[in-house]
C-alpha positions in Angstrom: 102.1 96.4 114.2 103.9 99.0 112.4 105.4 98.9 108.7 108.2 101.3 107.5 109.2 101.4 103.8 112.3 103.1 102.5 111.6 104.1 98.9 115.3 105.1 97.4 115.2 107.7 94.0 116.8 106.2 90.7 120.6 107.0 90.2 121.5 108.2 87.1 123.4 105.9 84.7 126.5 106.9 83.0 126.5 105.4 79.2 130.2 106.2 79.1 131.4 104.5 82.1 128.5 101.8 82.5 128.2 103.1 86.1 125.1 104.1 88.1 126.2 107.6 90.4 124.0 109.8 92.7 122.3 112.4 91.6 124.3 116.0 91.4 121.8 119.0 91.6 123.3 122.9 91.1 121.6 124.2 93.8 120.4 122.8 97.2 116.5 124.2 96.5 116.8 121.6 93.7 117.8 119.1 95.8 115.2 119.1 97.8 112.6 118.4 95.4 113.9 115.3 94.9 114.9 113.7 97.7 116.9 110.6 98.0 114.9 108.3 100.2 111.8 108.8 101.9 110.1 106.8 104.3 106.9 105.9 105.1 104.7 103.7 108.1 101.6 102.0 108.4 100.2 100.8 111.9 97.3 97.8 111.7 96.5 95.7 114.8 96.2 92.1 115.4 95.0 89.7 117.9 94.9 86.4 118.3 94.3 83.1 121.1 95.0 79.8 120.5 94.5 76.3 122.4 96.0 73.0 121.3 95.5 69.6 122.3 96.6 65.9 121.3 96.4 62.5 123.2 97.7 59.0 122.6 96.6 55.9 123.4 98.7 52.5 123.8 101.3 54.5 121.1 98.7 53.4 118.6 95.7 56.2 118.5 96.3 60.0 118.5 94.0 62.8 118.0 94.7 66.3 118.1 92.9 69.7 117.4 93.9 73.1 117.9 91.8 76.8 117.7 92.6 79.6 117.8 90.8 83.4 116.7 92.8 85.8 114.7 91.7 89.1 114.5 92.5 92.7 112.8 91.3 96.1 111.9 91.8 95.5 108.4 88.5 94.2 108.0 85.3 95.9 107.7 83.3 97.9 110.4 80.8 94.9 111.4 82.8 93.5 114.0 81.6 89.9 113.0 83.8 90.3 110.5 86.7 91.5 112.0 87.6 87.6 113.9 88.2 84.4 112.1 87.7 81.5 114.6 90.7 78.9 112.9 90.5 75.4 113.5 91.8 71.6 112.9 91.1 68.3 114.1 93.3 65.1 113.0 94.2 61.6 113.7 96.3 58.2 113.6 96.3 54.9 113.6 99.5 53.2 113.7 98.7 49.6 112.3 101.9 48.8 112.8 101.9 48.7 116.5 98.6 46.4 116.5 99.0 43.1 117.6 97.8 41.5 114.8 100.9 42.6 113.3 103.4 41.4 115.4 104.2 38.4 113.4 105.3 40.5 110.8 108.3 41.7 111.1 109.8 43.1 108.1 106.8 45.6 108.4 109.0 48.5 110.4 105.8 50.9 110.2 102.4 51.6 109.4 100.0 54.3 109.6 96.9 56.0 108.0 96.3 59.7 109.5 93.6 62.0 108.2 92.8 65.6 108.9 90.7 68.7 108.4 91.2 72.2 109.0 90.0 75.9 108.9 92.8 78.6 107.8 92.6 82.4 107.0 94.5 85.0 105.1 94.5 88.4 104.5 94.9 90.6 101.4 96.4 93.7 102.6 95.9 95.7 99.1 92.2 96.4 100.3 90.3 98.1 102.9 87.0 98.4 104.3 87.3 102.0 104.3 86.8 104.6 101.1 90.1 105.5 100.0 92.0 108.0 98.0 95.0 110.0 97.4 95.9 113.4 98.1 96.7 115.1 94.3 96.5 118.5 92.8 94.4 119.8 89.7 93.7 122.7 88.2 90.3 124.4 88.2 90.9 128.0 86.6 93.9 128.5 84.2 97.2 129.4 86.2 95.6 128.0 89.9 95.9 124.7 91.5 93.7 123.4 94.2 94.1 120.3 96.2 92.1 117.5 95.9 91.8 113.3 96.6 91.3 111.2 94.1 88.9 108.7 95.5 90.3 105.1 94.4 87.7 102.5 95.8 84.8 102.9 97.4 83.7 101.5 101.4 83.0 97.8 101.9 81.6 97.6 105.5 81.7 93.8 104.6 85.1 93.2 103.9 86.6 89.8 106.0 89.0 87.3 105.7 89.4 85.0 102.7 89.3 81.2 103.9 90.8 78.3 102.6 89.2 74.3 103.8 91.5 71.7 104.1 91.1 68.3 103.7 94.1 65.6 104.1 94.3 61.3 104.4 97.4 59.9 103.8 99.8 57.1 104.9 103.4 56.4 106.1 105.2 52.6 105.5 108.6 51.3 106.6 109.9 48.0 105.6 112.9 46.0 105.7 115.1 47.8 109.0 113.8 51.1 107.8 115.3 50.7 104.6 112.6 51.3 102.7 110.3 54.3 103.2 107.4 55.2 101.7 104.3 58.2 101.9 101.4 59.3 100.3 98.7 61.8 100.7 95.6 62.7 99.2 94.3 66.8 99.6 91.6 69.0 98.6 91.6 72.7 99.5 89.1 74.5 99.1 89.1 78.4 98.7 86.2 80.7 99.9 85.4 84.3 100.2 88.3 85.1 98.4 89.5 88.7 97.3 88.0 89.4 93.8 87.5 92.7 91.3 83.5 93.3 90.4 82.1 94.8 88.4 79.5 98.1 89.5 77.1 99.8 87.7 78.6 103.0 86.6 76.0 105.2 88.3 77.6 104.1 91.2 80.9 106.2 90.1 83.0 103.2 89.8 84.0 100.7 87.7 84.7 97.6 89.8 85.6 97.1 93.4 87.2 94.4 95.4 84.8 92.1 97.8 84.7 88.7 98.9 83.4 86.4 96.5 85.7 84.5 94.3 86.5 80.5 94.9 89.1 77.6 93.8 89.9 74.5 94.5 92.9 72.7 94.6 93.4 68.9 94.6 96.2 66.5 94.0 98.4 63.4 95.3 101.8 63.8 96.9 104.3 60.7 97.3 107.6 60.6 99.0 109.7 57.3 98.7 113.3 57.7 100.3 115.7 54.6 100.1 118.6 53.2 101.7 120.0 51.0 98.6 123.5 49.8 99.2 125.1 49.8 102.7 128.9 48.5 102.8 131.6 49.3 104.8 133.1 51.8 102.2 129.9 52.4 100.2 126.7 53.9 101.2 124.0 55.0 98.6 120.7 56.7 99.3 117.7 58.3 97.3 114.8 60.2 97.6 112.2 60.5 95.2 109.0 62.8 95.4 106.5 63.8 92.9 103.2 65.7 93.1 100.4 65.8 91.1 97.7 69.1 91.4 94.7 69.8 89.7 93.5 73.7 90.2 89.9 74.8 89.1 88.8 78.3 89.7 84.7 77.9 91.1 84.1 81.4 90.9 85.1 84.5 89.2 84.2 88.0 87.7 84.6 88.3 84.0 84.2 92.0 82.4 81.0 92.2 79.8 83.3 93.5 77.5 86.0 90.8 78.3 87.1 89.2 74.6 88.8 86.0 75.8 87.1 82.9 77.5 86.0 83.3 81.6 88.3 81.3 83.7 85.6 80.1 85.3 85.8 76.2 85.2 90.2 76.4 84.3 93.2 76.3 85.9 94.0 79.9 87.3 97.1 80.0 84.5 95.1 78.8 81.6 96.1 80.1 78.4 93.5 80.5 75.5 94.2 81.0 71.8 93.1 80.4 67.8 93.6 76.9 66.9 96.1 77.1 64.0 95.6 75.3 60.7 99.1 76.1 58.9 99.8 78.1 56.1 97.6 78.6 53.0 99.4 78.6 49.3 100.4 82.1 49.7 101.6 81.7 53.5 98.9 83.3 54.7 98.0 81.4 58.6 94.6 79.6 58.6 92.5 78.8 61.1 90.2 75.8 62.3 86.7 76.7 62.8 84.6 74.6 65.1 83.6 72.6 62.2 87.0 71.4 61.9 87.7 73.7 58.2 90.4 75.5 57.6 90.0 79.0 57.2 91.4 82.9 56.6 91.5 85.2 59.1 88.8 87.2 56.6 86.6 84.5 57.5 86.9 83.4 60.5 86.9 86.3 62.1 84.1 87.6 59.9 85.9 90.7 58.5 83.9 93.3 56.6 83.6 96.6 54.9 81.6 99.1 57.1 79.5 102.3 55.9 83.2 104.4 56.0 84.5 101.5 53.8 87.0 101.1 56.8 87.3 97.3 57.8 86.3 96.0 60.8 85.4 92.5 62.6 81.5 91.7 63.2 81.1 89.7 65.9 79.5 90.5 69.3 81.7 90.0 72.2 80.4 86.5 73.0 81.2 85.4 69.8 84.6 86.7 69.6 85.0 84.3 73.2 84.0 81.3 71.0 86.7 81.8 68.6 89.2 80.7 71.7 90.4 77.3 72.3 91.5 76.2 75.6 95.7 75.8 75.4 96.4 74.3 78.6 97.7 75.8 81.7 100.9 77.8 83.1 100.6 76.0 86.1 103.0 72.6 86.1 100.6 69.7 86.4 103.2 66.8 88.0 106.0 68.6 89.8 109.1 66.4 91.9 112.6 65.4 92.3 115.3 63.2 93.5 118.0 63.6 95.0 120.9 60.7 95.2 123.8 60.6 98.1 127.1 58.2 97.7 129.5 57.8 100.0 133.0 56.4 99.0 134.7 56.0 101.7 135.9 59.5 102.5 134.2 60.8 99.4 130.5 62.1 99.7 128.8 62.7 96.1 125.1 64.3 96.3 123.3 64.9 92.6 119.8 66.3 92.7 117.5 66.9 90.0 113.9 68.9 90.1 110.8 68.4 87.0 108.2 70.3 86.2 105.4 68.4 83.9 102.1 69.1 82.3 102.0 72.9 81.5 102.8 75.2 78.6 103.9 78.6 78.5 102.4 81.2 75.6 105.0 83.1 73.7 105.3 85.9 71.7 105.7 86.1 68.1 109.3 85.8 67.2 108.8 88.6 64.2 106.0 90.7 62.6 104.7 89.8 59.6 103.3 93.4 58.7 106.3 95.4 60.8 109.1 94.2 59.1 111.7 96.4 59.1 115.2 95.4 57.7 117.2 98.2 59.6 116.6 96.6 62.6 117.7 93.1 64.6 115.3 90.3 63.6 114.7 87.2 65.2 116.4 84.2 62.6 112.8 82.6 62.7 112.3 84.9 59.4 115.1 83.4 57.4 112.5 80.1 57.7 109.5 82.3 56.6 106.9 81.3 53.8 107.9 81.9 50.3 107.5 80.8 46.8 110.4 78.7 47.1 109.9 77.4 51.4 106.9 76.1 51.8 106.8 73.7 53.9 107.3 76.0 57.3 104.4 77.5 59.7 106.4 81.0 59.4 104.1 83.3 57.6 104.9 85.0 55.0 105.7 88.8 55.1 102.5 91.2 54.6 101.5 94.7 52.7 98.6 96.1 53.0 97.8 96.3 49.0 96.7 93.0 49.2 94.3 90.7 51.0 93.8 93.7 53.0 90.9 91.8 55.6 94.3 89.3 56.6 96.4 92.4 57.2 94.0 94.1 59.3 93.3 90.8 61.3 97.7 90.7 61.9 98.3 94.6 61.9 95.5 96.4 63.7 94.0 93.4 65.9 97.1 91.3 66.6 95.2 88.0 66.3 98.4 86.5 65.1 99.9 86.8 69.3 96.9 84.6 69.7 97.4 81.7 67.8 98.5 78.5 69.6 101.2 78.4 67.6 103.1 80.1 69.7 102.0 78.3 73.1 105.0 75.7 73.6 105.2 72.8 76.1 107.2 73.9 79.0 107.9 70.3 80.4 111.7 70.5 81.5 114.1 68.4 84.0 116.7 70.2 85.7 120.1 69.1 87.5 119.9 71.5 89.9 123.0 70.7 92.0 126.5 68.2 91.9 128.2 68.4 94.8 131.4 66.2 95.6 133.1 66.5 99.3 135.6 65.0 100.6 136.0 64.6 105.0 140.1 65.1 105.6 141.7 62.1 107.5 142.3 61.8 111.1 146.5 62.2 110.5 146.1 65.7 109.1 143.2 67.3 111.3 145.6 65.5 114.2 149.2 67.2 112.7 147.0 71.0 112.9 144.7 70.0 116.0 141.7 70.7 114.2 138.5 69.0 115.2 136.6 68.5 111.7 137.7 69.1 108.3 135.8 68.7 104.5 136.4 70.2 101.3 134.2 70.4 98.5 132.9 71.3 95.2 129.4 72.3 94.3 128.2 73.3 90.6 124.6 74.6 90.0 122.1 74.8 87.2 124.7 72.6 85.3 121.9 70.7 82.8 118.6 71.2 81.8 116.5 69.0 79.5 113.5 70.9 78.2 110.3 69.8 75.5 111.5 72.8 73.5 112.7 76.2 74.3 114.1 77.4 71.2 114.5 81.5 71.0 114.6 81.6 74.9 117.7 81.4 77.2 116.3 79.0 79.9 112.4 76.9 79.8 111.7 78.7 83.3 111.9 82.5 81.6 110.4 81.1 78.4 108.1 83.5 77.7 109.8 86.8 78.6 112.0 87.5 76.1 114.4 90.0 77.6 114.4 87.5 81.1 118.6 86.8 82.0 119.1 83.0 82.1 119.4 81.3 84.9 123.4 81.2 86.3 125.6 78.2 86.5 127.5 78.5 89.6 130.7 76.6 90.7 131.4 77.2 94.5 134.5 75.7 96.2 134.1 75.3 100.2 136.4 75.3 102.6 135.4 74.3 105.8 137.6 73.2 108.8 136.9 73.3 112.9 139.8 73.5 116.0 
């Protein structure tokens, strides 16, 4: 299989004119020193066979299984490595069709189904092979030689990652089908995963990429859709689903010199930080030790004097870990939606809404308290700042260095203050993602112009969003990234008509 890339050279932009315009050179021996595209191709190969199977008896019992192998020279030069035998096996029962449930008729359906599988995947930034890239240095002054820059060393062992799957769920109609409900149950299970390691510097390198690293993944799905009100003029349906996930990380690589907590045991997005214990009576933060006091940054990050009287924090690596307090996790907790049709006659009106639930998003400090400068644009946060006079706020107060110097090393020199979890903000938000309102043109005017079909509508998108709090940040899904653009509203009118 072959891979080209086009990789296009920056324009220039014109301040003046706002405009983005090609690249004029003087001469054509500049020119092609830069060129304006160039392309390059990759070739891997792949292989695969696959069987599937499924039977069903009396429309009540079905089983099915497929496998296939999958294999690739991407992986490393023991060939056992090189195929993935993939698998699944699954089944059915549908209750339903028993015939000790004939008598019950408003049950339309029933069925438990359960399943387990095998899958593979393949991380493409690696390689079994020693790499490196072509470069120039110099040697002697005024002479350059070529060289390669070796990147990552061999790993003969290199195969694919795997992921177990696990699945039981159910499926229920009731009432003419009016009512339908599922559910499922998974666990996933990730193995052999692509991770960085460390290597002993004799070695010549500092870490390489081998398969190692595991997660897990578990959660409940529902989906209940609805028929609620059927007239001759008025129709209305919904569908509701929501999720629920739970992500653990089961193995991991975590640097000696590493000074926040291992992931090992969290979510893959968790977000550590300093608990925060307000503002002292100079506006000064404090924070809560694991006693539960509140203290200075002086002492709780044990800030001292050295020998060269500069200052400096003593505590080992391990204990600078233990200062961290889980946070919670980037990773939404409960996500879902509904969506709800009407029709009116000729009128069709769809409104669907999205959630996200359960996670938190860190942000960054929305000012310095030891890099204030007043000639440039400050967030309004520092208007609510400590002072003689405000007190009761969780801004701190601005800092010099002539005084409590330990507190203004721990803010200006180590940046504890990005750290504190006063800046991690729920994320939780509810969007209304679409509107849409249509309207199906009558039978006397698609007639009077021989067309076939006719609708017109109106769509709007991103119109509302209701959010925990996302204060300083345009939208609660780019909270976080300050210079992020917000999310567009979009109105599009349609037009659509058939002869």
């Amino acid at each position: 299989m072959y891979y080209t890339q086009w990789v296009g050279m920056p324009l220039v932009y014109l301040l003046k004119t706002m405009q983005s315009k090609p690249i004029l050179f003087p001469e054509e021996r500049h020119a092609s020193t830069f060129p304006l595209s160039t392309v390059s191709e990759s070739e891997n190969a792949y292989v695969s066979w696959f069987a599937t199977a499924s039977y069903t008896f009396r429309h009540r019992y079905t089983l099915g299984a497929s496998i296939r192998f999958d294999g690739s020279d991407l992986f490393g030069v023991d060939k056992k490595y090189r195929y993935l035998p993939l698998y699944s096996v699954s089944g059915l029962w549908r209750i339903s069709s028993e015939s000790f449930m004939s008598d019950i008729e408003w049950i339309n359906n029933l069925a438990i189904r359960a399943s387990y599988g095998l899958q593979g995947n393949i991380d493409k930034s690696t390689s079994p092979k020693i790499l490196g890239n072509y470069t120039t240095t110099t040697i002697l002054p005024g002479t350059t030689e070529d060289a390669i820059d070796i990147a990552s060393p061999p790993n003969e062992k290199l195969r694919w990652e795997k992921t177990h799957s696990s699945n039981i769920g159910f499926d229920f109609s009731i009432l003419n089908t009016r009512i339908n409900l599922s559910g499922d149950y998974y666990y996933r299970k990730g193995v052999d995963l692509i991770g960085s390691q460390a290597l002993a510097l004799e070695t010549g390198f500092q870490s390489t990429t081998i398969n190692w690293a595991s997660m897990k993944n578990q959660g409940v799905e529902f989906s209940l859709n609805t028929h609620n009100i059927k007239t001759k003029h008025f129709d209305w349906h919904t569908t509701f689903n929501i999720a629920y996930n739970q992500n653990k990380i089961l193995e991991i690589s975590t640097p000696d010199t590493q000074l926040t907590p291992s992931l090992k045991g969290y979510a893959i997005g968790s977000i550590f930080a300093y608990p925060f214990g307000g503002l002292d009576g100079e506006g000064y933060p404090l924070f809560i030790d694991h006693s539960g006091n509140r203290v200075s940054a002086e002492e709780y990050f044990n800030i001292r004097e050295n020998e060269s009287g500069n200052l400096t924090m003593n505590l080992s690596v391990e204990e600078r870990r233990e200062r961290y307090e889980y946070a919670g996790t980037t990773e939404p907790v409960w996500t879902g939606g509904f969506f709800n049709t009407f029709r009116i006659k000729r009128f069709e009106i769809g409104i669907n809404c999205i959630f996200n639930l359960g996670h938190v998003i860190q942000t960054s400090p929305s000012y310095s308290p030891t890099l204030f400068d007043r000639g440039m644009n400050t967030n309004r946060d520092i208007l609510n700042r400590w002072t003689p006079t405000n007190t009761n706020t969780v801004f701190p107060t601005l800092m010099t260095n002539d005084k409590r110097r330990a507190d203004y090393y721990a803010y200006e020199d180590q940046y504890v203050d990005r750290d504190l979890d006063l800046w991690v903000k729920n994320a939780n938000y509810m969007r209304l993602q679409s509107v849409r309102i249509g309207y199906r043109l009558p039978e006397s005017i698609l007639s009077l112009f021989k067309m076939t079909s006719g609708t017109i509508s109106l769509e709007g998108r991103n119109l509302l969003v209701w959010a925990a709090d996302y204060t300083n940040y345009l939208d609660p899904e780019t909270m976080g990234n300050q210079y992020a653009q917000p999310i567009p509203k979009s109105v599009t009118f349609t037009l659509n008509l058939n002869f």
